[in-house]
N, C-alpha and C positions, 0 to 999 in steps of 0.2 A: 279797507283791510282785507275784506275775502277776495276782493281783486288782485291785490300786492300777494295774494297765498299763493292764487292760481297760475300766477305769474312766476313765481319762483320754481313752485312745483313743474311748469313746464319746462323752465328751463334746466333746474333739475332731471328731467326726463330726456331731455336733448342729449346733455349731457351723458348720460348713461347709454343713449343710444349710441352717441358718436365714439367714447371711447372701447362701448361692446364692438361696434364695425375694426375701432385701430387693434383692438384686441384680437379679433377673427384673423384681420391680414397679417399683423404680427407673425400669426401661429403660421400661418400659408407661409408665409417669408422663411420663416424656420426651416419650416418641412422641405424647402425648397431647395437651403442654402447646408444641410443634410451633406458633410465633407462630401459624399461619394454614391453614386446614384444604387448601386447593388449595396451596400450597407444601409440596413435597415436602422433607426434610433436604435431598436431594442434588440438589435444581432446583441450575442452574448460577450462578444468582441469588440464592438463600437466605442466604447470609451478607450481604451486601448488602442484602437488603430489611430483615435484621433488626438491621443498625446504623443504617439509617436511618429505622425508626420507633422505634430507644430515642432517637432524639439528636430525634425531633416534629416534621420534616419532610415526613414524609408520614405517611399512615392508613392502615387498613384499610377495608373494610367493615363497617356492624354486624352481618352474619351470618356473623361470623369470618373470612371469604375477603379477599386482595388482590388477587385476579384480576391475576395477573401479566402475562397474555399481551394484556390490555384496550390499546387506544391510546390514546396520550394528545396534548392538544392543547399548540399553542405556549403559551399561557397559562398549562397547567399544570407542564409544564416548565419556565418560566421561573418561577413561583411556587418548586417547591422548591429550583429553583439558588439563586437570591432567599435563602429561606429556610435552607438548607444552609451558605451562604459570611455567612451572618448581617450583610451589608447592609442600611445605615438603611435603613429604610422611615417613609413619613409617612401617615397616614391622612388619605383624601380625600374628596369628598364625590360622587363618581364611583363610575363603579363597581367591586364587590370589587377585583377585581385592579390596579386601577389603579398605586397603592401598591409593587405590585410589577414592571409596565414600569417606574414610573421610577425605582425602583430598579436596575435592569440597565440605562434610559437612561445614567443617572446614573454608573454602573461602568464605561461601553463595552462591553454583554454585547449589547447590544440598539441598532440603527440604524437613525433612521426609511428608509433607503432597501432595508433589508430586505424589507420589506412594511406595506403599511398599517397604519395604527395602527385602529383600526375594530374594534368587539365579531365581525365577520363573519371579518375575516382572524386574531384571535388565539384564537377556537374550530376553528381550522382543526387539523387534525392533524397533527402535528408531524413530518417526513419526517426522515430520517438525515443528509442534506446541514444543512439547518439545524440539529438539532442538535450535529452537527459545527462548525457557525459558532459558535454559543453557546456548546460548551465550549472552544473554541481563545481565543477571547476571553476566558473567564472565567482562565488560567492564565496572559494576555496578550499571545497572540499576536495579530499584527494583516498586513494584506494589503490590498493594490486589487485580487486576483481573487477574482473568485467560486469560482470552479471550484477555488482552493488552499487551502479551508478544511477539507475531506476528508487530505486531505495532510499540516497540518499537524495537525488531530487526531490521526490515525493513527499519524503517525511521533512527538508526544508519550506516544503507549501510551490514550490517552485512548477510542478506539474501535476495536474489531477488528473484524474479516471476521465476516459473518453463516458463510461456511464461507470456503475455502480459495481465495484470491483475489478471493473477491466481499464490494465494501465497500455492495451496494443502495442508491447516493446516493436514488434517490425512494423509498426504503420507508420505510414507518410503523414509528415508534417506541413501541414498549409500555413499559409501566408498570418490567417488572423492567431492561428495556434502561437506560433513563433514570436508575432509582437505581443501577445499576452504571457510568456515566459520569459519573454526580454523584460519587457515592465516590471514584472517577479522580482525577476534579477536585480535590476533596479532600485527597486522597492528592500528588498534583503541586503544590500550594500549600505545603503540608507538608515537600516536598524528597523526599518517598518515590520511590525509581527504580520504576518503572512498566515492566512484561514489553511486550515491543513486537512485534503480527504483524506482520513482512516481508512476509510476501503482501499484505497488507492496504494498507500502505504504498506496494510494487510497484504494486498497482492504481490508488490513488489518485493515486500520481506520473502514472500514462500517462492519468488523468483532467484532471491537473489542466493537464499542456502535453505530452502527446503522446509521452512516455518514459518509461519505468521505469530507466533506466542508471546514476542516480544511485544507487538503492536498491539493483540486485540487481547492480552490481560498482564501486563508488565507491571501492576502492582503485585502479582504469583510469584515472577520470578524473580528474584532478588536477593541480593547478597550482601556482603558484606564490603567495604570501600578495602579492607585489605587483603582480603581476598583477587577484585580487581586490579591492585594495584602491584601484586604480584604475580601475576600471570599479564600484565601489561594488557591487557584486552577488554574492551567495554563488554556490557554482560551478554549484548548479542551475539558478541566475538565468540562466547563460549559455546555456543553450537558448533558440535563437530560435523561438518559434514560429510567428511569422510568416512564416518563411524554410522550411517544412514546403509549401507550392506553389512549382511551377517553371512560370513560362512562358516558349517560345523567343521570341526575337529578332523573330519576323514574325506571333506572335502564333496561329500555329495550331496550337502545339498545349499542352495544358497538362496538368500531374499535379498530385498529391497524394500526398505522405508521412502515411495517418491514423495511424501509430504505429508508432514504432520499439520491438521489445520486445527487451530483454537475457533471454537466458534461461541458467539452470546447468546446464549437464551432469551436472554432480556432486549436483545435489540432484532428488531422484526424487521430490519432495514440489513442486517449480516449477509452479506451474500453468499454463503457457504450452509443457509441452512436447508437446502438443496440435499446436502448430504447426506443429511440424518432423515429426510421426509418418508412416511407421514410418522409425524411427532405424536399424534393420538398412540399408535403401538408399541412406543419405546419403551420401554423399561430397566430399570438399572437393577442389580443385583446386590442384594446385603447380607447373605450364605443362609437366610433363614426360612423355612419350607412355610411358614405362618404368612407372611408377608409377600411369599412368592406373586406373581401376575397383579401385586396390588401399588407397585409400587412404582407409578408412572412418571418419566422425563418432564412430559408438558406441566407438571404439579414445583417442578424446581426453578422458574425463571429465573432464578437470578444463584443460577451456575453456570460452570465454560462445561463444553463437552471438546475434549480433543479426541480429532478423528484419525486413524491411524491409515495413511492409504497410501496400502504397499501391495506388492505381487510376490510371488516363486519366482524366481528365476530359473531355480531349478531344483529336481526331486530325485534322485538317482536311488532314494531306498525310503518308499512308502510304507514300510513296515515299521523302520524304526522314525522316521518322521512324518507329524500326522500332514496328511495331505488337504485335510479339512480348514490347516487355519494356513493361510496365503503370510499371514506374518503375527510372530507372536510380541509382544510387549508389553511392559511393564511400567508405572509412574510412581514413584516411593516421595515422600515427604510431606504428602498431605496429611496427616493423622488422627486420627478421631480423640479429642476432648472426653466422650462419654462414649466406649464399647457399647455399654449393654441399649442405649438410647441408640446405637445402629445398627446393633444386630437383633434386639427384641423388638425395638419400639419402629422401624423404617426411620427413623432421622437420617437423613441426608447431611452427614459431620463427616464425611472422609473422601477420599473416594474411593469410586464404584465403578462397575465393570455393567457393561450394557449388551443387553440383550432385547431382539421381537419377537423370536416363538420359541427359543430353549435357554434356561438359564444352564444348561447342562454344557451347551456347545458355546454360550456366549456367541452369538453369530453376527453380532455389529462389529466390527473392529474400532473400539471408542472408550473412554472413560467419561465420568462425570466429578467435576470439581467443582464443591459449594465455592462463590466468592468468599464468603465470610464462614466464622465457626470452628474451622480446622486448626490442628497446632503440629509445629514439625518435633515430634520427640522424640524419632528412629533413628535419625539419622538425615544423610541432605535430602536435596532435591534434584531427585533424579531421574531420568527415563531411558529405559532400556531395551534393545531389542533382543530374542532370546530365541533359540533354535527349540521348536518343537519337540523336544524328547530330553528326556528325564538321565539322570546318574553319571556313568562317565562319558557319555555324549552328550552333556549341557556344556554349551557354553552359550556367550552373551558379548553384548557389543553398548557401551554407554556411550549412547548421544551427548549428552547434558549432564553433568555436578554440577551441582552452587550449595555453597556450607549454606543458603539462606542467611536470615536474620536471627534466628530464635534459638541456635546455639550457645551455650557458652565458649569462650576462648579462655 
């Protein structure tokens, strides 16, 4: 019997030996048989380059490489979009590619006022902003701005942040970028939910009309569905951006709102809190000399600070307009629940106007908005920009109305 044990047991252990060696070679075999010799398993594009040469889309090289990090031009990008979403193509008696403009002509992926139709403008190399147009178009989104095709790529998940808040509209687009926004693409036609960076999107909003507010606190602004529905425009639409310059009344002097950024307190990943640093000396303003220098930003996490970042454009009478504030503004609709709890007690219930060494000068250009707590009872939700000086030379410039939610009709 302990004979028949030791017996078994050895072979037991053979076994384990032999299939550890086929397991080893296995994995060598693997590593080996790795599509492409420069794609690493763990490139952040590997799974994507290699559904997109089983499905003949794209190639490799004949000396095993895909050279992932290689550029690519508009022509070829739009070849394997073309080729990927399996769009008629006709063969023509022009040249290769031809077959494949007007194929994407033909789709709306591609418009002659994009750029020239010309062998010179479609070897051109393909930047980030345009391929953003092309895959927004390809899943069917459509725009009159240029500048909101980043925007709407992004916020469909279709392109992320090269890193963490930066979407590089003029950078060149490589080989493994392209097949992993074709896949996107792909994947969005299909009804696949697609993971979506907020940074990315934040950024592209304040590219595309001078705000991110919609992205990084869109539960703030909101309205009402007939409101929307009469003014025909979704609630981002309602950013004016042409109402982002103020001039006075006598013409001398003028500013510039370049962008209004929302930023979270609560999220320590915001790329914009840059702006406001160091958070230790901020302080926000509630008009009470008691609570004056006591009543510190870093103590609110879980409020937006929107930061107002504008210039002078120009000053032609520093007497009657102050030369001290670069641009003045205003945010109505937030409203405090309990006055005397924000003017007695420092409750942070409305908002606030921020300051680091004068609550006199206010010398941040910024506000603070609790997420929660506030109620709108003045009137809408608004932001305003306003000319430095008082009586019959005010005037004012509204970016933004929304009746909100919390009115009656």
């Amino acid at each position: 019997m302990k004979k028949h044990f030791t017996l078994v047991a050895r072979i037991a252990l053979a076994m384990v030996l032999i299939l550890g060696t086929m397991s080893t070679q296995t994995s060598k075999i693997q590593a080996a048989t790795t599509p492409f010799s420069d794609v690493d398993p763990a490139h952040w594009g590997a799974n994507a380059i290699t559904h997109a040469v089983s499905k003949g889309y794209v190639d490799g090289y004949t000396n095993g490489t895909f050279k992932p990090d290689a550029s690519v031009t508009r022509v070829e990008f739009v070849k394997m979009l073309v080729s990927a979403m399996a769009l008629e193509t006709k063969v023509t008696s022009g040249k290769w590619y031809t077959e494949y403009i007007d194929a994407a002509s033909n789709a709306g992926i591609y418009a002659s006022a994009d750029f020239n139709n010309t062998e010179a403008a479609w070897t051109k190399v393909i930047t980030r902003q345009e391929m953003a147009r092309f895959a927004a178009r390809a899943i069917g989104e459509t725009t009159k701005e240029d500048d909101k095709w980043m925007y709407l790529a992004t916020k469909a998940g279709l392109i992320k942040g090269v890193s963490i808040g930066q979407i590089a509209p003029k950078g060149l687009t490589t080989r493994a970028q392209a097949i992993v926004v074709i896949e996107r693409i792909l994947s969005k036609n299909r009804g696949t939910f697609l993971d979506i960076d907020k940074y990315a999107v934040g950024s592209a909003e304040i590219a595309w009309h001078g705000t991110n507010i919609f992205t990084v606190m869109p539960e703030m602004w909101v309205t009402t569905e007939r409101e929307l529905k009469q003014a025909g425009k979704t609630v981002e639409e309602m950013w004016n951006e042409e109402h982002m310059t103020i001039t006075s009344k006598d013409g001398l002097y003028q500013a510039r709102l370049d962008a209004l950024i929302a930023i979270d307190l609560d999220d320590p990943n915001d790329p914009n809190h840059g702006l406001i640093k160091p958070i230790n000396t901020l302080k926000w303003f509630n008009h009470h000399p008691n609570t004056e220098n006591h009543l510190m930003v870093k103590d609110q996490k879980n409020s937006y600070i929107l930061y107002f970042k504008g210039r002078t454009i120009f000053n032609k009478d520093t007497k009657r307009y102050n030369p001290n504030k670069p641009i003045k503004f205003k945010v109505d609709g937030f409203d405090s629940p309990d006055r005397d709890a924000f003017f007695d007690k420092g409750v942070l219930n409305a908002t606030a106007s921020l300051y680091r060494d004068s609550s006199y000068k206010l010398d941040v250009p910024g506000v603070i908005i609790p997420k929660t707590g506030t109620i709108q009872n003045y009137g809408d939700l608004v932001i305003r920009l306003q000319t430095p000086a008082g009586g019959f030379w005010f005037s004012e410039s509204i970016i933004l109305r929304l009746e909100g939610l919390n009115k009656e009709k």
